[in-house]
PANUNU-108869 format. One record per residue (C-alpha): x, y, z; residue in three letters. Coordinates in steps of 0.1 Angstrom, whole numbers. Example, Ala and Ser with C-alpha at 12.3 -4.5 7.8 and 13.67 -1.06 7.14 Angstrom:
BEGIN
      u      v      w  rest
    123    -45     78   ALA
    137    -11     71   SER
END
This chain:
BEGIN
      u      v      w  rest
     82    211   -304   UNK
     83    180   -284   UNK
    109    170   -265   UNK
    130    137   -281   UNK
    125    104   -260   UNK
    152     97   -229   UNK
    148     65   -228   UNK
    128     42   -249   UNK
    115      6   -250   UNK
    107    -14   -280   UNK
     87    -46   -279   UNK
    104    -53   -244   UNK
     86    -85   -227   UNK
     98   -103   -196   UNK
     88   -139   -182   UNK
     92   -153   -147   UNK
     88   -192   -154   UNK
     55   -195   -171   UNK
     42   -157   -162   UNK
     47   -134   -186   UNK
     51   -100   -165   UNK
     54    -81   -196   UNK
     46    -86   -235   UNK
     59    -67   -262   UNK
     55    -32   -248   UNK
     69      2   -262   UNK
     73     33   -244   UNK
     90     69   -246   UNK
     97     89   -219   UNK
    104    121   -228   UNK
    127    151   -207   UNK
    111    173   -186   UNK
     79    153   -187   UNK
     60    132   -154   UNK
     50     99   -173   UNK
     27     75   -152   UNK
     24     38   -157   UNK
    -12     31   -146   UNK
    -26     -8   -139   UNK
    -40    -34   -116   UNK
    -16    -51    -91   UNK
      4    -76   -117   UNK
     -4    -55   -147   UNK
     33    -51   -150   UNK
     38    -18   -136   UNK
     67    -22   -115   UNK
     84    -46   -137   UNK
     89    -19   -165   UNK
    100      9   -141   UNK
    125    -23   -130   UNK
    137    -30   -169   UNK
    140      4   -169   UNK
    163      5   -139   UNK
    187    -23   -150   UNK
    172    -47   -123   UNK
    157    -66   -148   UNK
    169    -73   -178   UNK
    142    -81   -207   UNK
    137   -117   -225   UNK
    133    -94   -256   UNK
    128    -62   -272   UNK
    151    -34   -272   UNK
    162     -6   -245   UNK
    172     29   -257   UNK
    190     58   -240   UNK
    194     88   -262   UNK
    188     71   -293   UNK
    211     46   -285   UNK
    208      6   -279   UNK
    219     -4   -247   UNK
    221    -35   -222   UNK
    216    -25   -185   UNK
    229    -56   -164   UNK
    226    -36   -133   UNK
    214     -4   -118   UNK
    250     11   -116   UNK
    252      5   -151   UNK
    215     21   -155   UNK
    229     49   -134   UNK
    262     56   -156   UNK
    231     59   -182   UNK
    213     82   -161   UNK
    185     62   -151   UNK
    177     53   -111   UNK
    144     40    -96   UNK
    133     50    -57   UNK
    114     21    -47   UNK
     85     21    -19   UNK
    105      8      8   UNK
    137     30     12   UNK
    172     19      5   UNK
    184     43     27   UNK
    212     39     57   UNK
    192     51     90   UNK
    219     58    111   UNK
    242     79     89   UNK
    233    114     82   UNK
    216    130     51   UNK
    248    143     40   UNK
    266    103     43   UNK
    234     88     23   UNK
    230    114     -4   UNK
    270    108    -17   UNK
    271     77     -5   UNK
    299     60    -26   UNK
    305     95    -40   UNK
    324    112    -17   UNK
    343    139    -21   UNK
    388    130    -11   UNK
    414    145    -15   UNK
    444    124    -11   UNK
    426     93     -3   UNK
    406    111     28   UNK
    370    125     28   UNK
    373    157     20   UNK
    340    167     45   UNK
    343    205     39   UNK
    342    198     -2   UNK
    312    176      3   UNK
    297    204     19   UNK
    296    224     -3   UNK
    288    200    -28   UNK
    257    195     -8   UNK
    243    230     -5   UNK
    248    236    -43   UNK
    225    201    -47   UNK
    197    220    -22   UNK
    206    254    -37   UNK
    200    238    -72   UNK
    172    215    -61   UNK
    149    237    -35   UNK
    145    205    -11   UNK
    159    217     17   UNK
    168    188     42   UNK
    193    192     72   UNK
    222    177     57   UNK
    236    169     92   UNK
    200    154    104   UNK
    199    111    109   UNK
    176     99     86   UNK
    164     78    105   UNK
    152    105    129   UNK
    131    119     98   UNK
     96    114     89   UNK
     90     92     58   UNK
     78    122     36   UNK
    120    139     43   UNK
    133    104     39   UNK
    120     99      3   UNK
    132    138     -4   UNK
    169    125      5   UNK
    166     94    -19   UNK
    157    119    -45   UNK
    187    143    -34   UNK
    210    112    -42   UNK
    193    102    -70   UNK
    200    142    -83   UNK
    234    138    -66   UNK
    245    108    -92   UNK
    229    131   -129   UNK
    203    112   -132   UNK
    178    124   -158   UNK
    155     98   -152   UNK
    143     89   -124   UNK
    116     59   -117   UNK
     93     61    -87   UNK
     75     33    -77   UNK
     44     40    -52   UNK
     57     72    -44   UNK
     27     81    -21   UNK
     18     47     -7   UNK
     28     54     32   UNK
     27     93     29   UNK
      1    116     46   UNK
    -17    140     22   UNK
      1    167     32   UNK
     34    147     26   UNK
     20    134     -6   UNK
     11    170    -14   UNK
     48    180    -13   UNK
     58    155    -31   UNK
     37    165    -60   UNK
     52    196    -57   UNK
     88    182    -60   UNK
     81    159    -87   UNK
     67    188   -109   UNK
     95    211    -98   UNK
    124    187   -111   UNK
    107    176   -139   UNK
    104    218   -148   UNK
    143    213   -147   UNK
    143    190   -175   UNK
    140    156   -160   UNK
    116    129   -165   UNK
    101    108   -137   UNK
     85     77   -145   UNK
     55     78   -115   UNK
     40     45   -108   UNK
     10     48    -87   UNK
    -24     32    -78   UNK
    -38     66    -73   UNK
    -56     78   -104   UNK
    -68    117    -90   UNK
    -30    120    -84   UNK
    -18    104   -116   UNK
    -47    132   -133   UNK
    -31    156   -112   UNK
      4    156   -112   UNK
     15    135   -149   UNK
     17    149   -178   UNK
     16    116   -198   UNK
     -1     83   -190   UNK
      6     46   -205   UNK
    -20     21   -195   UNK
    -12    -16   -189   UNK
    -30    -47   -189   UNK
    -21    -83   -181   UNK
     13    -66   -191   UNK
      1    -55   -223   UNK
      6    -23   -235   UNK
    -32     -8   -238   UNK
    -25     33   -247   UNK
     -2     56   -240   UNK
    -12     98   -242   UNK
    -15    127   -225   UNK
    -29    130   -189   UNK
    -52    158   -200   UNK
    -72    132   -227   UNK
    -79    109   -194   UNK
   -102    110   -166   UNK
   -107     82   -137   UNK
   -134     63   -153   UNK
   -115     61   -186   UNK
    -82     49   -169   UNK
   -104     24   -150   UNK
   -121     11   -180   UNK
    -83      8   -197   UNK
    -70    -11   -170   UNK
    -94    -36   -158   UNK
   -110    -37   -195   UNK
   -146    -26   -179   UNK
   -160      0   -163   UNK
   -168     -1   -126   UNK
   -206     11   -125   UNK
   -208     14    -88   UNK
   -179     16    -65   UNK
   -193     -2    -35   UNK
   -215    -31    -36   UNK
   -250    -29    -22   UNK
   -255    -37     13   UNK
   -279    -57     32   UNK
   -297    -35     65   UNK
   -285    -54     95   UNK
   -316    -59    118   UNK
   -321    -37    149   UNK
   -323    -65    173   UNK
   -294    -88    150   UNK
   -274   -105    180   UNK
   -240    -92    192   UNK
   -212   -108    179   UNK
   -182    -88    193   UNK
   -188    -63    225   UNK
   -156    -47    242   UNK
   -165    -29    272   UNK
   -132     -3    291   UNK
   -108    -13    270   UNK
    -79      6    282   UNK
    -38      4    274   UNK
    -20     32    291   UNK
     -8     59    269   UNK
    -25     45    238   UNK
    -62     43    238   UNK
    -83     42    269   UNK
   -123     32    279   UNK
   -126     19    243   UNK
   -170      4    246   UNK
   -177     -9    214   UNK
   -201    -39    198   UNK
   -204    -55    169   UNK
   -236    -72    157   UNK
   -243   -101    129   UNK
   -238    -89     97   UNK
   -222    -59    104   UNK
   -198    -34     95   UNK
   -187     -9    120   UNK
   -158     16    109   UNK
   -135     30    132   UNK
   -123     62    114   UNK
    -98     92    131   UNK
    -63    104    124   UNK
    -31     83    123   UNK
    -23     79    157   UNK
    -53     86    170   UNK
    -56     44    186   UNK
    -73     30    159   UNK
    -48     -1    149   UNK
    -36     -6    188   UNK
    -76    -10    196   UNK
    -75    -37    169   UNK
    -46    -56    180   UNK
    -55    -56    213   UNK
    -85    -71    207   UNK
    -71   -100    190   UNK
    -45   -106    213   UNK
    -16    -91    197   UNK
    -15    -58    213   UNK
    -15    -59    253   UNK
    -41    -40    274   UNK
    -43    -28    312   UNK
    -80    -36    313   UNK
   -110    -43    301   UNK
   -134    -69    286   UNK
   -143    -89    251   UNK
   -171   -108    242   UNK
   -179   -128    213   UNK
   -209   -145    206   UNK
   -219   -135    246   UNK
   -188   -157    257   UNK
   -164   -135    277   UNK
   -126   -143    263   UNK
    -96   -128    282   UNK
    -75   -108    265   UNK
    -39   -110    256   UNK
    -39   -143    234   UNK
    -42   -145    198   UNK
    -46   -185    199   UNK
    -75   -182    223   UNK
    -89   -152    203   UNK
    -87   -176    168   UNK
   -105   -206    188   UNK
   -135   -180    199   UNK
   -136   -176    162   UNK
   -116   -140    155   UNK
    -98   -134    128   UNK
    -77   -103    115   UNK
    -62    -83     84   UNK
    -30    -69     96   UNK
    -25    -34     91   UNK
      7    -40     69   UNK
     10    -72     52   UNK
     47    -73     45   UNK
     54    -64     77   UNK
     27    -85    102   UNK
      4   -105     77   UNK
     28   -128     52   UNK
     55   -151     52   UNK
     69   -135     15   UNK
     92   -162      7   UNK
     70   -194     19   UNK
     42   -207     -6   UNK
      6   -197     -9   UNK
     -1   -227      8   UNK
     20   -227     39   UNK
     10   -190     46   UNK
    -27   -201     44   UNK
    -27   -230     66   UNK
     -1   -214     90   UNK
    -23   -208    118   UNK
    -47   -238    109   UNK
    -20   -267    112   UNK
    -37   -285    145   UNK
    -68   -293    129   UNK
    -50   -301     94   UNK
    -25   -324    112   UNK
    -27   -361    125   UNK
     -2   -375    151   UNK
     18   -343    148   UNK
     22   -345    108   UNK
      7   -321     88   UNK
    -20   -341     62   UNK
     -9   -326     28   UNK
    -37   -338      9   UNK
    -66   -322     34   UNK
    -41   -290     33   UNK
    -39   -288     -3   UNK
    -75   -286    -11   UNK
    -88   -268     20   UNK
    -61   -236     10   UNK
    -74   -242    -26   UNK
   -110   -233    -16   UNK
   -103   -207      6   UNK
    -83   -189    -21   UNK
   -106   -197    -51   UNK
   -137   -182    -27   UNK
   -119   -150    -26   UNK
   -103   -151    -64   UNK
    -66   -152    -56   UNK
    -58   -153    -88   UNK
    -23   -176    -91   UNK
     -5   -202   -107   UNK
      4   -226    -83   UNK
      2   -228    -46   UNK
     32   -237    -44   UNK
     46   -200    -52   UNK
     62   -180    -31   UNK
     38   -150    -18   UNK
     66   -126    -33   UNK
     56   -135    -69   UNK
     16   -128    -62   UNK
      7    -87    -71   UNK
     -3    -66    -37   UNK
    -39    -69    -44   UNK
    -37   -105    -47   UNK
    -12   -110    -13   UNK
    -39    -87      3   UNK
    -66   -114     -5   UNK
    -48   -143      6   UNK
    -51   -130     43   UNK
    -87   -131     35   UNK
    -85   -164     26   UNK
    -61   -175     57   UNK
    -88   -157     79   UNK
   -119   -176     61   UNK
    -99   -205     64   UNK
   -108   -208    105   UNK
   -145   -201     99   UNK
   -146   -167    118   UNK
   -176   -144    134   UNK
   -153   -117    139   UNK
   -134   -106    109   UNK
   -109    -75    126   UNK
    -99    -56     85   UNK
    -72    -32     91   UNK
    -69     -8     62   UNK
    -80    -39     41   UNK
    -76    -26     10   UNK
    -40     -7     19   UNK
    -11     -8    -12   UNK
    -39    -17    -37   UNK
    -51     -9    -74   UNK
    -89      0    -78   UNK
    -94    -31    -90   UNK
    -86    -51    -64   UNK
   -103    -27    -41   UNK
   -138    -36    -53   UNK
   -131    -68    -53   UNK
   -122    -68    -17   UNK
   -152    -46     -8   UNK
   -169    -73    -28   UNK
   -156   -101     -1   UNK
   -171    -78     25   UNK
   -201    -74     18   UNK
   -205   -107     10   UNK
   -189   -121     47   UNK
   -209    -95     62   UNK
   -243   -110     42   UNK
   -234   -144     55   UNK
   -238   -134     93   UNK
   -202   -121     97   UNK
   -193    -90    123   UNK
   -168    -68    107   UNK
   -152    -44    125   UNK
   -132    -22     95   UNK
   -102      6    100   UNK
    -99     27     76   UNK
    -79     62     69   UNK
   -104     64     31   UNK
   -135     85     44   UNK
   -151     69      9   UNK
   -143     41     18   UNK
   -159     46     52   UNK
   -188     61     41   UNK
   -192     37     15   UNK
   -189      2     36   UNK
   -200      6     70   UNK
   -231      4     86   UNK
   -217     21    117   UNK
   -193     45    120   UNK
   -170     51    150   UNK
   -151     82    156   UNK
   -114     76    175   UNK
    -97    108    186   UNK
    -61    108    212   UNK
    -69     69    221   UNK
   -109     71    229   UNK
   -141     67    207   UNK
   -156    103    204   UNK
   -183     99    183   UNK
   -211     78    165   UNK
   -224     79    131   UNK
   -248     56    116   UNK
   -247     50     76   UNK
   -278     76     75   UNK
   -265    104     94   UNK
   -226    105     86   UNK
   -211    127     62   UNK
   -176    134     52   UNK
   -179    165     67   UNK
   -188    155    104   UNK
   -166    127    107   UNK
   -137    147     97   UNK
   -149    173    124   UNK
   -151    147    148   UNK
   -116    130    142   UNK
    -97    165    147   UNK
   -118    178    174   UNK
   -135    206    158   UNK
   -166    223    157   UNK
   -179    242    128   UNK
   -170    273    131   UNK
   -133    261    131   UNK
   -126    262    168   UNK
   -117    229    189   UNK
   -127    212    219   UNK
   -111    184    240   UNK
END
């Protein structure tokens, strides 16, 4: 028999000034049950799991719990219903302990003092009940992302909650932590539960969902079981095609193709060391390895944002100094941040101001920027790479991830680079938006661009690059070409192993 609906939407739509987020879509979610909502970047994912969570409230349509009509105007009235949403980035309070977080406004008193040893107890019945076992006296801070998202859940568990809504659960785990958290979701939803699991990444979504609902331009395309899907059929529901070829064909760079970018003993104590590497026209090279292996600190050091002891940079055959990201722009580098909340964008400025940010001396006349010049220069630049918006006048915050990630694009193209530095370029993004940005690359790198690409997706990798570069503990340790390299040997190379399992230094 199946189980009744939890919660249920009917016809719910939901308009930010002219963008309709979400239009007229229904949807049960059922106890015990993992349901996914699967879409591009602005399909309207996240702005359900948020109606759901009282932090939106709907233009129209109807929101059920139980049966029942309801109006959520917050989430602590969506969590007296029984619903909560765990967002990507952590509401958590880093310097109090696990136990502090998880009860957090919940205590246990007794005559108007925390009653510690009650909350206690209270505790090891929640890990008892739960199985996530987290040191209830451990900082959070102090714990690795993976533990901190367990103790969101703990509180979540804490407060009843019989539905919870997780947005990216996965985004910033490893795949051991992402692993786990499979595990977890599957293990409360087994205790009657259901988790609404937003998430970009379809084998996962196969893997760990039971149900599936498919948005569009947030239109409701098909909900259904996860066992009636596979990848290509969720990729042709959400983008409304299928992608025939996941990577775009590449043109062969020439063997004597000039250098563009060569970094000779690049070195930054205790981080990377005697990093040699070149870059040619038209180029990708890859830098693949473990997190924390150098990869990102190698970047930023060569564009000036990173400091190094030593070594040297070329581009185009001019020697630059390093250690200054102005004089790095003016050689003609640009660079993708590695996280572009935190490095890359300016989330409550416009479009336009984060585009021309780094540009203003050439778009500026007696110390006054030249809004006219601005306005259709950052148009270009963002029509070349399909930021697809309504104004550029909106704030970055209102653009999806996939679209955000392609406005640094356009900000980079903007200076008319050689050097285009792309770290994890296509990081926090649908699959979608991921050809499309392995679209722009090709295409820069066709036009006589030199792209040197990070990347933690072996596919990806595999799929881009004409060269590959192994990092391993802060040094280069190997070098595939796009012929040669496998999945298999660069993984081997990144961990220091040989095949018969042992490993060498």
């Amino acid at each position: 028999m199946t189980e009744p609906a939890l919660v249920e939407l009917r016809g719910v739509s939901k308009r930010f000034g002219p963008t309709i987020a979400v239009d007229g879509v229904d949807l049960e979610v059922r106890a015990g049950a993992v349901h996914a909502l699967v879409g591009e970047n602005g399909a309207g994912k996240s702005t359900l799991g948020k109606v759901l969570a009282g932090v939106y409230q709907p233009d129209a349509g109807a929101l059920l719990v139980g049966g029942h009509a309801v109006t959520l105007r917050t989430p602590r009235q969506a969590l007296a219903h029984g619903i909560t949403a765990i967002a990507q980035e952590l509401s958590l309070v880093p310097a109090r302990t696990v136990l502090d977080n998880v009860f957090l406004g919940i205590e246990s008193a007794r005559g108007g003092l925390l009653d510690r040893a009650e909350q206690r107890r209270r505790y090891d019945a929640l890990v008892e009940e739960t199985g996530l076992d987290v040191a209830g006296d451990a900082t959070v801070g102090s714990l690795p992302i993976g533990t901190q998202q367990q103790v969101e859940i703990l509180r979540a568990l804490a407060r009843k909650a019989r539905v919870v809504v997780l947005d990216e659960p996965t985004a910033r785990l490893s795949a051991a932590e992402s692993e786990q958290l499979h595990a977890i979701v599957r293990s409360i939803a087994a205790r009657g539960t259901a988790i609404v699991f937003i998430s970009h990444f379809l084998d996962e979504v196969l893997e760990t969902c039971d149900e599936i609902t498919i948005l569009r331009d947030g239109r409701l395309i098909r909900s259904g079981p996860a066992a009636a899907e596979t990848a290509a059929s969720l990729i042709q529901g959400m983008v409304g095609r299928s992608l025939e070829a996941t990577f775009p064909e590449q043109r062969p760079v020439p063997t004597d193709a000039p250098e563009v970018l060569r970094v000779e003993g690049l070195t930054r104590r205790g981080l990377f060391r005697d990093v040699d590497l070149v870059v040619r026209v038209g180029e990708i090279v890859a830098v693949a390895g473990l997190i924390g292996a150098g990869r990102s600190e190698v970047a930023r050091a060569i564009f000036g944002a990173g400091d190094a002891d030593s070594g040297r940079i070329a581009v185009a055959g001019a020697e630059i100094p390093p250690g200054s990201v102005p004089r790095m722009i003016a050689a003609g580098v640009a660079m993708i941040p590695e996280s572009r909340k935190d490095q890359g964008l300016l989330l409550q400025r416009s479009l336009r101001e984060n585009v021309s940010l780094p540009h203003l001396r050439r778009l500026s006349r007696l110390g006054f920027v030249r809004g006219r010049p601005e306005r259709i220069t950052v148009a270009a630049e963002a029509d070349r790479v399909d930021v697809r918006r309504g104004s550029d006048e909106l704030p970055v915050s209102a653009l999806s991830g996939g679209n955000q990630q392609k406005l640094l694009f356009a900000r980079s193209l903007m200076g008319g680079p050689k050097v285009l530095l792309a770290d994890e370029p296509t990081r926090g993004v649908d699959v979608a938006a991921k050809r499309s940005i392995y679209d722009i690359l090709v295409q820069l790198a066709g036009e006589g661009m030199g792209i040197l690409m990070i990347s933690s997706e072996l596919e990806e990798v595999l799929g881009l690059a004409h060269r590959i570069l192994v990092m391993r503990d802060g040094q280069i340790v190997a070098e595939f070409d796009q012929a040669d390299a496998t999945e298999h040997a660069i993984m081997l190379a990144a961990f220091g192993a040989t095949d018969d399992g042992s490993t060498g230094h």
